[in-house]
PDB file with SEQRES, HELIX, SHEET and CRYST1 records, atoms N, CA, C and O in Angstrom:
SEQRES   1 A   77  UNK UNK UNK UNK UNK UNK UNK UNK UNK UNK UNK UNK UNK          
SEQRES   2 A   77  UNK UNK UNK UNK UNK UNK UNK UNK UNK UNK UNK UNK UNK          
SEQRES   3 A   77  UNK UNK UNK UNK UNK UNK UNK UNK UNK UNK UNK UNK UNK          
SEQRES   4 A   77  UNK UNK UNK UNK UNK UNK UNK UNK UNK UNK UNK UNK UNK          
SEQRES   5 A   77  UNK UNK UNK UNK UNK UNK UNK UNK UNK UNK UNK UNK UNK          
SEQRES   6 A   77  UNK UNK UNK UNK UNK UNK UNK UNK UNK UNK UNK UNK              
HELIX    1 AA1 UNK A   37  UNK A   39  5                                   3    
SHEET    1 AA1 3 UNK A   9  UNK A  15  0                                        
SHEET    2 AA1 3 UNK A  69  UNK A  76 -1                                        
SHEET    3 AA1 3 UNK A  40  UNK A  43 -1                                        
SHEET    1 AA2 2 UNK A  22  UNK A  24  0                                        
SHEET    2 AA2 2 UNK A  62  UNK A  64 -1                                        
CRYST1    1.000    1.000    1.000  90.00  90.00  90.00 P 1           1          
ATOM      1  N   UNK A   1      86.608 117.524  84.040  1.00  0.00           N  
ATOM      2  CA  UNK A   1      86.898 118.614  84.921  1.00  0.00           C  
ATOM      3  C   UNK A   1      85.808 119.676  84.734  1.00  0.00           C  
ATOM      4  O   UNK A   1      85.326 119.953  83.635  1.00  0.00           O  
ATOM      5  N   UNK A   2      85.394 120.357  86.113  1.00  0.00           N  
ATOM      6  CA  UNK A   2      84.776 121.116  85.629  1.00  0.00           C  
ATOM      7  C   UNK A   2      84.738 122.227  86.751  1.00  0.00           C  
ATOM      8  O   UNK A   2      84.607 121.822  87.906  1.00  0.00           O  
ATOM      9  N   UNK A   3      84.876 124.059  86.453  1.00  0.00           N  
ATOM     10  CA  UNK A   3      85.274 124.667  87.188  1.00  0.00           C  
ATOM     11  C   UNK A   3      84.279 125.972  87.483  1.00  0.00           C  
ATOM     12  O   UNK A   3      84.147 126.615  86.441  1.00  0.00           O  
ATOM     13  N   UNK A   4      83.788 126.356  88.224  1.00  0.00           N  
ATOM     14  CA  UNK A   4      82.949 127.180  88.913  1.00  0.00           C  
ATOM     15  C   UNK A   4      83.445 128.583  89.715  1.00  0.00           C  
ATOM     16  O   UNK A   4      84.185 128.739  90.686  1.00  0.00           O  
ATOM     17  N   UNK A   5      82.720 129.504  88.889  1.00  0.00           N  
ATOM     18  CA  UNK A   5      83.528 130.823  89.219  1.00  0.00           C  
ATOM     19  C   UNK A   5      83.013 132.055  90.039  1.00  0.00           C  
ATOM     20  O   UNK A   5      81.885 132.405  89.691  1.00  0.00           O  
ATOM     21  N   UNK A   6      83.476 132.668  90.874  1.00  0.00           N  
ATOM     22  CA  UNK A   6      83.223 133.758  91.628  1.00  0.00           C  
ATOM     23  C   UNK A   6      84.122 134.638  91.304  1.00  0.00           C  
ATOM     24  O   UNK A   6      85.063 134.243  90.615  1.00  0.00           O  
ATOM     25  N   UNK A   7      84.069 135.925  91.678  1.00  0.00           N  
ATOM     26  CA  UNK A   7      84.933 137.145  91.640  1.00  0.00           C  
ATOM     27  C   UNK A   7      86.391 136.771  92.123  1.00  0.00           C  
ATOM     28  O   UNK A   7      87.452 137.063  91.571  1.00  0.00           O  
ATOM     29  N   UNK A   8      86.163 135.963  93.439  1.00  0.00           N  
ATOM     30  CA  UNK A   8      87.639 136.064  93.589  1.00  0.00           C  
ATOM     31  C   UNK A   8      87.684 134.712  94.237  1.00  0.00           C  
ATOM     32  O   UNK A   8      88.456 134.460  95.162  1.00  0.00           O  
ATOM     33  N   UNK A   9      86.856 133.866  93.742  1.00  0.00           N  
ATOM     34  CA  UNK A   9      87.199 132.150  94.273  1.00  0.00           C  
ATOM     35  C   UNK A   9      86.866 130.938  92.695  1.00  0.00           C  
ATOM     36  O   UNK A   9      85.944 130.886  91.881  1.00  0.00           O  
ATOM     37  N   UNK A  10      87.721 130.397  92.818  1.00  0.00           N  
ATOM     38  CA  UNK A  10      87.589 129.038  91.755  1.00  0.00           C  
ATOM     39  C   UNK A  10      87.347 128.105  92.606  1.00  0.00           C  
ATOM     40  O   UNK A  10      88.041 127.885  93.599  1.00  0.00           O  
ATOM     41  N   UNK A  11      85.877 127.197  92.128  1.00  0.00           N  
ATOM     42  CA  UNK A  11      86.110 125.716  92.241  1.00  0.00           C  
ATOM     43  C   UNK A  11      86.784 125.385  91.362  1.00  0.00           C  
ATOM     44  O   UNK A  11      86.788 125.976  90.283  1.00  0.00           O  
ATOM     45  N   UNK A  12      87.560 124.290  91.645  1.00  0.00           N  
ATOM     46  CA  UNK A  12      87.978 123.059  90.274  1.00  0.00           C  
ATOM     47  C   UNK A  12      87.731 121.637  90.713  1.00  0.00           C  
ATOM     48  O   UNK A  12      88.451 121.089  91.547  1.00  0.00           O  
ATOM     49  N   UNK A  13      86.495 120.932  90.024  1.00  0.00           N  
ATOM     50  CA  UNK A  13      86.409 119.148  90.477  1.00  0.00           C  
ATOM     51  C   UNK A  13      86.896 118.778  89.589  1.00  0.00           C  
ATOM     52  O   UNK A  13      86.889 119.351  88.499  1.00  0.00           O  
ATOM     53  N   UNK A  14      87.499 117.603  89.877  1.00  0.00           N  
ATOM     54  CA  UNK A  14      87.935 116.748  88.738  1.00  0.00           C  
ATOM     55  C   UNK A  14      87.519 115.174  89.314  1.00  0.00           C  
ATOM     56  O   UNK A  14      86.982 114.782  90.350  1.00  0.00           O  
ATOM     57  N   UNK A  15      88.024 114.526  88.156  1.00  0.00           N  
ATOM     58  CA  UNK A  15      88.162 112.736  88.543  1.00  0.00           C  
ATOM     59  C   UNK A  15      88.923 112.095  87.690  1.00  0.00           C  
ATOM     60  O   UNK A  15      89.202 112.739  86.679  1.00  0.00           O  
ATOM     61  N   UNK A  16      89.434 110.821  87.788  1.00  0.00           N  
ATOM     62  CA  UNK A  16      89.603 109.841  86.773  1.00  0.00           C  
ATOM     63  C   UNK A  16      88.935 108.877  86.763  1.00  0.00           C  
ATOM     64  O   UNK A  16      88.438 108.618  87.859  1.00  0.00           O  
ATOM     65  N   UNK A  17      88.670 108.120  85.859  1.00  0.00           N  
ATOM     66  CA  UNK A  17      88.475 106.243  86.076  1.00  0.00           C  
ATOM     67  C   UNK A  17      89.771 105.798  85.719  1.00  0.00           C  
ATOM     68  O   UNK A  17      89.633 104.578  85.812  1.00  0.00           O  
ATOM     69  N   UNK A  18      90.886 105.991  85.388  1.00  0.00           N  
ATOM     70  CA  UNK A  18      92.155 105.144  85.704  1.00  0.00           C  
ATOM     71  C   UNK A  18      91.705 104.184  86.650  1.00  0.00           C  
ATOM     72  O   UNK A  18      90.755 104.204  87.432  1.00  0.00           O  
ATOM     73  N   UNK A  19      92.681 103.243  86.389  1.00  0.00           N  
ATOM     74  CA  UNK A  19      92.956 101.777  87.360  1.00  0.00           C  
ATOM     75  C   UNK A  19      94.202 102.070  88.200  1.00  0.00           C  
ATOM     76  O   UNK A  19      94.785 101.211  88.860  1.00  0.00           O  
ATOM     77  N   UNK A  20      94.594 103.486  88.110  1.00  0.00           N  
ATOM     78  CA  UNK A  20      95.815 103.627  88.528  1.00  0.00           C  
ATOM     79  C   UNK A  20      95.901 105.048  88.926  1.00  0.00           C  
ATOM     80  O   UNK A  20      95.197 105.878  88.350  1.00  0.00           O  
ATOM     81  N   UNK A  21      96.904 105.464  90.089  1.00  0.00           N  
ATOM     82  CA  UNK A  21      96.773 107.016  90.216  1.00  0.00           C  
ATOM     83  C   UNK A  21      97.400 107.426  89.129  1.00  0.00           C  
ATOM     84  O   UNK A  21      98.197 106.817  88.416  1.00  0.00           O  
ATOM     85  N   UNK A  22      96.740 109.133  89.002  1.00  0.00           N  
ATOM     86  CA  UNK A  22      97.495 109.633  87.640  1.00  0.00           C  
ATOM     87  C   UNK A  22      98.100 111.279  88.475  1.00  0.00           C  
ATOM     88  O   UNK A  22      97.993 111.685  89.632  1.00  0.00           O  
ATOM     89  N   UNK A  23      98.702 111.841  87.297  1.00  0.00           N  
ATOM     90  CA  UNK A  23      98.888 113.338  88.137  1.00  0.00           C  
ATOM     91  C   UNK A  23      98.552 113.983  86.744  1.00  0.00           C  
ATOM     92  O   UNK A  23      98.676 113.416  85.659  1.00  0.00           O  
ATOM     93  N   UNK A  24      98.121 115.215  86.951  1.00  0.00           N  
ATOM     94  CA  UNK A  24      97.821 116.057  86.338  1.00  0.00           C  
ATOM     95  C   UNK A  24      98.907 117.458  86.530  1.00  0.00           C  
ATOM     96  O   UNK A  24      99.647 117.751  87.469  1.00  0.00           O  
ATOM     97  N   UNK A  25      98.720 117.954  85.595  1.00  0.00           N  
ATOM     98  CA  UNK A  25      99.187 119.616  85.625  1.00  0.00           C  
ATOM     99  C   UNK A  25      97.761 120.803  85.289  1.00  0.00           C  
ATOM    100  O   UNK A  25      97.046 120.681  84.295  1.00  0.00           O  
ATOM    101  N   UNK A  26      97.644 121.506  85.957  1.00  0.00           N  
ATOM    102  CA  UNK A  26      96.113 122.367  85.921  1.00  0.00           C  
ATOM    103  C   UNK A  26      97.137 123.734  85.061  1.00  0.00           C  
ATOM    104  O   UNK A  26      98.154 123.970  85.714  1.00  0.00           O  
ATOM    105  N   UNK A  27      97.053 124.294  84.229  1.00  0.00           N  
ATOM    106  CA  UNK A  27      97.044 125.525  83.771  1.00  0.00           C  
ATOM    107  C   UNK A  27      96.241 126.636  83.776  1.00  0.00           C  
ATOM    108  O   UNK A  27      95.456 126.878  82.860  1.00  0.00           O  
ATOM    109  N   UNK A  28      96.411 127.463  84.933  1.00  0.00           N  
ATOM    110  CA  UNK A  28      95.640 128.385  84.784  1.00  0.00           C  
ATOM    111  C   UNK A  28      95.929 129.603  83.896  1.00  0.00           C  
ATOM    112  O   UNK A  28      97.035 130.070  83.622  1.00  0.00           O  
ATOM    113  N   UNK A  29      93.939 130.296  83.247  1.00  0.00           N  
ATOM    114  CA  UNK A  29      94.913 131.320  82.796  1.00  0.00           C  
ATOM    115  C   UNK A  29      94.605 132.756  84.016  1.00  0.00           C  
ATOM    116  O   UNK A  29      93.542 133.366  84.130  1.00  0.00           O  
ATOM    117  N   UNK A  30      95.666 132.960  84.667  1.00  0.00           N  
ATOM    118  CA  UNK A  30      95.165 133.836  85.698  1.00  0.00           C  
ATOM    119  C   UNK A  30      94.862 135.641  85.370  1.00  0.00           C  
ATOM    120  O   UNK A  30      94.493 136.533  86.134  1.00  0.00           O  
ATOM    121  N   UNK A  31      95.220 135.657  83.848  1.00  0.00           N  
ATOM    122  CA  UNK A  31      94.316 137.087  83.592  1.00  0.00           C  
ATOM    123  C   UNK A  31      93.509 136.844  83.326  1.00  0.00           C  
ATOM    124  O   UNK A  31      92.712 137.640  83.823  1.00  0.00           O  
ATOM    125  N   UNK A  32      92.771 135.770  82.458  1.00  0.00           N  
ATOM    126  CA  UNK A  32      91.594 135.646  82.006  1.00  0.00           C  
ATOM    127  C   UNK A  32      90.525 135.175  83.567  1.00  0.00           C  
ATOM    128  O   UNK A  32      89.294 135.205  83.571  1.00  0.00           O  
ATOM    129  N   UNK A  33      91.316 134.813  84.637  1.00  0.00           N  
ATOM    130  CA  UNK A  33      90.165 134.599  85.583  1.00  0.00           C  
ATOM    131  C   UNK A  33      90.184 135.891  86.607  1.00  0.00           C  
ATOM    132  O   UNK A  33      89.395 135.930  87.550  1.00  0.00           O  
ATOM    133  N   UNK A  34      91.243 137.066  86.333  1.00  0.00           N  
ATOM    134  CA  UNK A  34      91.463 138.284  86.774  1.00  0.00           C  
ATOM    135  C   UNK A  34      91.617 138.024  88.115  1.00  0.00           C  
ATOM    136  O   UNK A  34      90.847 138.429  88.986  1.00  0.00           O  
ATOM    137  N   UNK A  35      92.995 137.087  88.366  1.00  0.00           N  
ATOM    138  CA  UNK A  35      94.183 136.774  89.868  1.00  0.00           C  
ATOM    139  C   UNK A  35      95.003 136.891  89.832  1.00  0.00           C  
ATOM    140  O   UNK A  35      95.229 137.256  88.678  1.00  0.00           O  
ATOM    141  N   UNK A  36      96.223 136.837  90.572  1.00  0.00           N  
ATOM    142  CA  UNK A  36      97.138 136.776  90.277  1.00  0.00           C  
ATOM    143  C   UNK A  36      97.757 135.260  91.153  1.00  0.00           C  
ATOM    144  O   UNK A  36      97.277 134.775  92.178  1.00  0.00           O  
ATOM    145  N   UNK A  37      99.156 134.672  90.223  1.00  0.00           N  
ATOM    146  CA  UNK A  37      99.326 133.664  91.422  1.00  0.00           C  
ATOM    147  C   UNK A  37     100.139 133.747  93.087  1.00  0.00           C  
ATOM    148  O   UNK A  37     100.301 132.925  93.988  1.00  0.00           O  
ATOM    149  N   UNK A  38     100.411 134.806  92.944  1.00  0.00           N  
ATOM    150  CA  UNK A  38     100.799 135.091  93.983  1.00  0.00           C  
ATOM    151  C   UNK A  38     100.291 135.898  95.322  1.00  0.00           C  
ATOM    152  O   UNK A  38     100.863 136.420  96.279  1.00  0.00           O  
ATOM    153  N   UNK A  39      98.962 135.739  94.914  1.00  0.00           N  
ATOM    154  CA  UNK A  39      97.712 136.569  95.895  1.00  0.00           C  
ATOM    155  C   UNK A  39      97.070 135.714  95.999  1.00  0.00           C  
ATOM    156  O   UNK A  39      95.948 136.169  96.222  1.00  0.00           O  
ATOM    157  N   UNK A  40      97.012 133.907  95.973  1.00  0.00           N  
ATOM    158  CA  UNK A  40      96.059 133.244  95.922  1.00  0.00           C  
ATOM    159  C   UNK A  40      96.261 132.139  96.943  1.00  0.00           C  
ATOM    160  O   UNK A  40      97.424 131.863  97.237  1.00  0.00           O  
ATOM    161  N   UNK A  41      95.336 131.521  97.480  1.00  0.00           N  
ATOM    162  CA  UNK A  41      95.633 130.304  98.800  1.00  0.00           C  
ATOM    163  C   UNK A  41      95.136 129.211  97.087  1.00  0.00           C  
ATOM    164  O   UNK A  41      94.274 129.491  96.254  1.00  0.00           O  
ATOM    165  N   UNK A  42      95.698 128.496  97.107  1.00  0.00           N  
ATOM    166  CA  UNK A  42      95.121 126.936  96.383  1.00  0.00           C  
ATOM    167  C   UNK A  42      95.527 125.495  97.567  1.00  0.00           C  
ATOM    168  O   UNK A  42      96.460 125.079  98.254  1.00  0.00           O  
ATOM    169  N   UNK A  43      94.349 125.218  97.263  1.00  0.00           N  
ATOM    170  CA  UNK A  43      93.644 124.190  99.009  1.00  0.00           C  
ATOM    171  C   UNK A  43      92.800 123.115  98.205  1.00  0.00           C  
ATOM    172  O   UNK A  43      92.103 123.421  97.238  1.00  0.00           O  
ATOM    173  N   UNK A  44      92.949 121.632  98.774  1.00  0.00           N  
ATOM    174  CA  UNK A  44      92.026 121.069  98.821  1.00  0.00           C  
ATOM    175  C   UNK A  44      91.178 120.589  99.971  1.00  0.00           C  
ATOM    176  O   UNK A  44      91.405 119.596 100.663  1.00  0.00           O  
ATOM    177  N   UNK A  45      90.169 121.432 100.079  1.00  0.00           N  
ATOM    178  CA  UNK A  45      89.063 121.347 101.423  1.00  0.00           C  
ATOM    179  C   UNK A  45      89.000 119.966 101.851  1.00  0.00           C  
ATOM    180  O   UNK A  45      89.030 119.123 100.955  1.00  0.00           O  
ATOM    181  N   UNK A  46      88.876 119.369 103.684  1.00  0.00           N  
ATOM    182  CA  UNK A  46      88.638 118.279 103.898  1.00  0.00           C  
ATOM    183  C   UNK A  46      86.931 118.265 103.732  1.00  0.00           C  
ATOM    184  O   UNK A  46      85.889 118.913 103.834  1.00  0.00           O  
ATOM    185  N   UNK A  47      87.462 117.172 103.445  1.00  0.00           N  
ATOM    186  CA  UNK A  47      85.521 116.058 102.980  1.00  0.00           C  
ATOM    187  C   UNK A  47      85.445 115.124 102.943  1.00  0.00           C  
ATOM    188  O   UNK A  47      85.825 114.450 101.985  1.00  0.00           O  
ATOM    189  N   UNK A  48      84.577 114.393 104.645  1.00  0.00           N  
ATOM    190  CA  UNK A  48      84.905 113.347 105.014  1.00  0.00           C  
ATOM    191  C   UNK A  48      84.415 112.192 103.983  1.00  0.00           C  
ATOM    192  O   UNK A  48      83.273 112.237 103.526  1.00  0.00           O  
ATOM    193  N   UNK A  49      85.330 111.144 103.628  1.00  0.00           N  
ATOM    194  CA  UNK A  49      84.902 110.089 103.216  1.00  0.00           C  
ATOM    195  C   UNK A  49      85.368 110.319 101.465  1.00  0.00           C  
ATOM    196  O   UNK A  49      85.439 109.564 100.495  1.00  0.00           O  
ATOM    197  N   UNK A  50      85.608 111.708 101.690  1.00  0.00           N  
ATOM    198  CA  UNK A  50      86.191 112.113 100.237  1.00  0.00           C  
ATOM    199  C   UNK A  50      87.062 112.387  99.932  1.00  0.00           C  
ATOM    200  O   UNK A  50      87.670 111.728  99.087  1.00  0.00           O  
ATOM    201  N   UNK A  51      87.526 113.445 100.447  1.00  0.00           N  
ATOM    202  CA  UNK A  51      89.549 114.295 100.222  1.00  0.00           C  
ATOM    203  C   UNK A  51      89.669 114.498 101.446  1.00  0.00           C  
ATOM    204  O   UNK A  51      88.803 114.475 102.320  1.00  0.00           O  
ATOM    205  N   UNK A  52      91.242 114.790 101.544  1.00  0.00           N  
ATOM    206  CA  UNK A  52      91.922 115.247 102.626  1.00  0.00           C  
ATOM    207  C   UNK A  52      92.022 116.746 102.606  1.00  0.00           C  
ATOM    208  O   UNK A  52      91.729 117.387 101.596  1.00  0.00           O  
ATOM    209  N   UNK A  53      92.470 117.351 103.811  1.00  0.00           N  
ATOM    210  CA  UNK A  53      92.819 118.707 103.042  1.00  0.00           C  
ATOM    211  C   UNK A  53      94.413 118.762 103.073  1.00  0.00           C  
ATOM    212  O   UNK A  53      95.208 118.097 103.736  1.00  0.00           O  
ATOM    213  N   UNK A  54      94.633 119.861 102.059  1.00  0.00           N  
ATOM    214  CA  UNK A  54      95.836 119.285 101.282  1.00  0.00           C  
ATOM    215  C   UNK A  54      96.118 121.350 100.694  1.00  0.00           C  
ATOM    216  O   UNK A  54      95.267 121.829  99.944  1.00  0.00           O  
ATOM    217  N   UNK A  55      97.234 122.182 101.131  1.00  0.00           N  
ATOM    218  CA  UNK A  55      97.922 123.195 100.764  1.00  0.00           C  
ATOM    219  C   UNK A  55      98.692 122.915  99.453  1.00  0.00           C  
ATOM    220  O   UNK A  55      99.539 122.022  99.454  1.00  0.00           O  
ATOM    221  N   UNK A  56      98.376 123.820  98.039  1.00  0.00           N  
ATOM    222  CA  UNK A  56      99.175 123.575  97.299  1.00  0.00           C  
ATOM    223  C   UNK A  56     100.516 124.923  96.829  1.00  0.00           C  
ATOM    224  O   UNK A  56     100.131 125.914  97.450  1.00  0.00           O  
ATOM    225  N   UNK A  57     100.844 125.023  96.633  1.00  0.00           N  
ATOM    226  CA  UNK A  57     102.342 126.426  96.341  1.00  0.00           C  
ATOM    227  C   UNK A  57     101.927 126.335  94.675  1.00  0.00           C  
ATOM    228  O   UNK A  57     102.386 127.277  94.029  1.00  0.00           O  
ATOM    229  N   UNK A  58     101.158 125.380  93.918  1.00  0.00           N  
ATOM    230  CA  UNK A  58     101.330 125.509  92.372  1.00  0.00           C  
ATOM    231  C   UNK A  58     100.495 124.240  92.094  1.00  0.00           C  
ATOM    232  O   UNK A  58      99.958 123.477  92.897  1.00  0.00           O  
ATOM    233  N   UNK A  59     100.522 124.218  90.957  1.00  0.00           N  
ATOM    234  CA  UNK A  59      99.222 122.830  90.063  1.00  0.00           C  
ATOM    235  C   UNK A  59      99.810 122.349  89.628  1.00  0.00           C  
ATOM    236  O   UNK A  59      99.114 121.478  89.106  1.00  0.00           O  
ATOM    237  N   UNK A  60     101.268 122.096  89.226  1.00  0.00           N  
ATOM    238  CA  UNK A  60     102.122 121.307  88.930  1.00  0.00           C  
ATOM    239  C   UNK A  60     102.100 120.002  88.725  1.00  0.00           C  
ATOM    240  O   UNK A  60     102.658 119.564  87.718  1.00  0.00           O  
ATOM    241  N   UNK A  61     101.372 119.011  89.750  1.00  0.00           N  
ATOM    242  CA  UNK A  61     101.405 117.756  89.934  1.00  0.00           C  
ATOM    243  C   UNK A  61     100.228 117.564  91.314  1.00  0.00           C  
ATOM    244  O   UNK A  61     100.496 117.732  92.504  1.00  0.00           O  
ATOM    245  N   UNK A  62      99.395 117.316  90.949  1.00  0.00           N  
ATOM    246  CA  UNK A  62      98.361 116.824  91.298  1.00  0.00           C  
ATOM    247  C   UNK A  62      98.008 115.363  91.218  1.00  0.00           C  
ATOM    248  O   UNK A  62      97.815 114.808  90.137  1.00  0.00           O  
ATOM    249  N   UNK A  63      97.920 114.692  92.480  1.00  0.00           N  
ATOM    250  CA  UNK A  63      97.214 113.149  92.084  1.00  0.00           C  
ATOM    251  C   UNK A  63      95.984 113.312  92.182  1.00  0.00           C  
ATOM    252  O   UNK A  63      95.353 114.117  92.866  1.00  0.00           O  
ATOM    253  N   UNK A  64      95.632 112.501  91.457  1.00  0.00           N  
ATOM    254  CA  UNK A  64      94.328 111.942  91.362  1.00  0.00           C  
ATOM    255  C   UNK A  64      94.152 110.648  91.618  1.00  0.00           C  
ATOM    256  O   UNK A  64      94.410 109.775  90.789  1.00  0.00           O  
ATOM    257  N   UNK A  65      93.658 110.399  92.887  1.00  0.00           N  
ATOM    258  CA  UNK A  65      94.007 108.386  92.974  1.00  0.00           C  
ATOM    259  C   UNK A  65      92.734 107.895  91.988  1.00  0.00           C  
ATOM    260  O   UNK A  65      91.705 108.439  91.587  1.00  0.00           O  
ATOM    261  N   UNK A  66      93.391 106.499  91.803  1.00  0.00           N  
ATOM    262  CA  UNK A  66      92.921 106.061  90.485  1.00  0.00           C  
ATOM    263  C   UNK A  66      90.926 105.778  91.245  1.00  0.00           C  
ATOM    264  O   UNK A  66      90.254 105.941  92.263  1.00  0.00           O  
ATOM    265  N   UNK A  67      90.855 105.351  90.046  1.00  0.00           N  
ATOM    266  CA  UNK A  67      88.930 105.677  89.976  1.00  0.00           C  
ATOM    267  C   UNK A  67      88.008 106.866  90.943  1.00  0.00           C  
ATOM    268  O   UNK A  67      86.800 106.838  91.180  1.00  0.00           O  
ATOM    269  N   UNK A  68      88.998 107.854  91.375  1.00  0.00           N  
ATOM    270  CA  UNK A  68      88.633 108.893  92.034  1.00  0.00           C  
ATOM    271  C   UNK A  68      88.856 110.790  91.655  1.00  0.00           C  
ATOM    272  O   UNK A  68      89.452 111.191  90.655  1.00  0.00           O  
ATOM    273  N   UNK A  69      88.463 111.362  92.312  1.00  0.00           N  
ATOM    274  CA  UNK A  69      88.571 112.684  91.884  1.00  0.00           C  
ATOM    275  C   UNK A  69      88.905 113.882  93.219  1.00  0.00           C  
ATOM    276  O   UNK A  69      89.522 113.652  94.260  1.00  0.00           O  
ATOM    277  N   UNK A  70      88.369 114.991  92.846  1.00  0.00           N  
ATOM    278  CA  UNK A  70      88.804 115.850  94.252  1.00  0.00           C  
ATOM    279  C   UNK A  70      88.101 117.492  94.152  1.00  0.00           C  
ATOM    280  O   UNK A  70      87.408 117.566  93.137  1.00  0.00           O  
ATOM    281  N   UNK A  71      88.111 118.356  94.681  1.00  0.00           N  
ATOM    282  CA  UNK A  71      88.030 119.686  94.296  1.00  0.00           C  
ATOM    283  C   UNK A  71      89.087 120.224  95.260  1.00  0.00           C  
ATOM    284  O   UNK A  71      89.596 119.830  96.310  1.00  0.00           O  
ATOM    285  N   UNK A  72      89.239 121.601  94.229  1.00  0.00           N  
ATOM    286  CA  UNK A  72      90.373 122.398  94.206  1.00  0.00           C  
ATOM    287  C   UNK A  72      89.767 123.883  94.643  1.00  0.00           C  
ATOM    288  O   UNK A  72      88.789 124.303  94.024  1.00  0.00           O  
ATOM    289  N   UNK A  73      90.208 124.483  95.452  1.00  0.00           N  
ATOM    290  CA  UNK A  73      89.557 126.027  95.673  1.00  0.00           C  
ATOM    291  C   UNK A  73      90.770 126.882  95.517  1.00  0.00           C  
ATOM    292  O   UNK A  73      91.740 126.824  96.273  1.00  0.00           O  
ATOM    293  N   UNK A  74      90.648 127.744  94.407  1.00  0.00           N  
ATOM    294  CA  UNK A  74      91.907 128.730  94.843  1.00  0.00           C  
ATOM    295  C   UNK A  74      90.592 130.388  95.284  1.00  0.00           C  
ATOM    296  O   UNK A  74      89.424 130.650  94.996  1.00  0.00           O  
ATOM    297  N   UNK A  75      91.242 130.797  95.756  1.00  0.00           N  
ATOM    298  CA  UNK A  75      90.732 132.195  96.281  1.00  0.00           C  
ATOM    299  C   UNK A  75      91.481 132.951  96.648  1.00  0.00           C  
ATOM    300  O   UNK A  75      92.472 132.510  97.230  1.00  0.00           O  
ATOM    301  N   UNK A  76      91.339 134.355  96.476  1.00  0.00           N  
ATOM    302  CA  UNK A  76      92.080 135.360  96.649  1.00  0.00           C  
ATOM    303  C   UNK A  76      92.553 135.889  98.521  1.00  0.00           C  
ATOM    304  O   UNK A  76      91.827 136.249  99.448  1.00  0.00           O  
ATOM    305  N   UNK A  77      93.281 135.802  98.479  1.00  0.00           N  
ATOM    306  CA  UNK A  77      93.981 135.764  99.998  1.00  0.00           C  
ATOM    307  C   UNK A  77      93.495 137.010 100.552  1.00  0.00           C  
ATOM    308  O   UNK A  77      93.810 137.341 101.695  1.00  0.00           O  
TER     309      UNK A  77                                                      
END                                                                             
């Protein structure tokens, strides 16, 4: 995983090589990235041939289909 920072936008990419989908839980720490979660859109941007786009409410459970990955944008609304 690896995550890329602006004032008021996060990338987050990730991947697996699993043979299998997996889910994840993302923990943010949202003082240390100075957000809050309830001022924030978290989205996964469409990219053809890559992700769908995809609205999240929380990081809870995230797939990751197996031998693949994704990015994550949260930004301040």
């Amino acid at each position: 995983m690896t995550v890329y920072r602006q004032a008021d936008k996060i990338l987050i990419a990730y991947a697996s090589w699993a043979k299998q989908d997996v889910h994840i839980k993302l923990d943010i720490n949202w003082k240390a990235v100075n957000l809050q979660p309830g001022q924030v859109s978290i989205k996964t941007p469409s990219v053809q041939a890559f992700q769908e786009a995809h609205l999240y409410s929380n990081l809870d459970d995230v797939t990751v289909p197996a031998g693949k990955g994704g990015i994550i944008i949260i930004e301040k609304k």
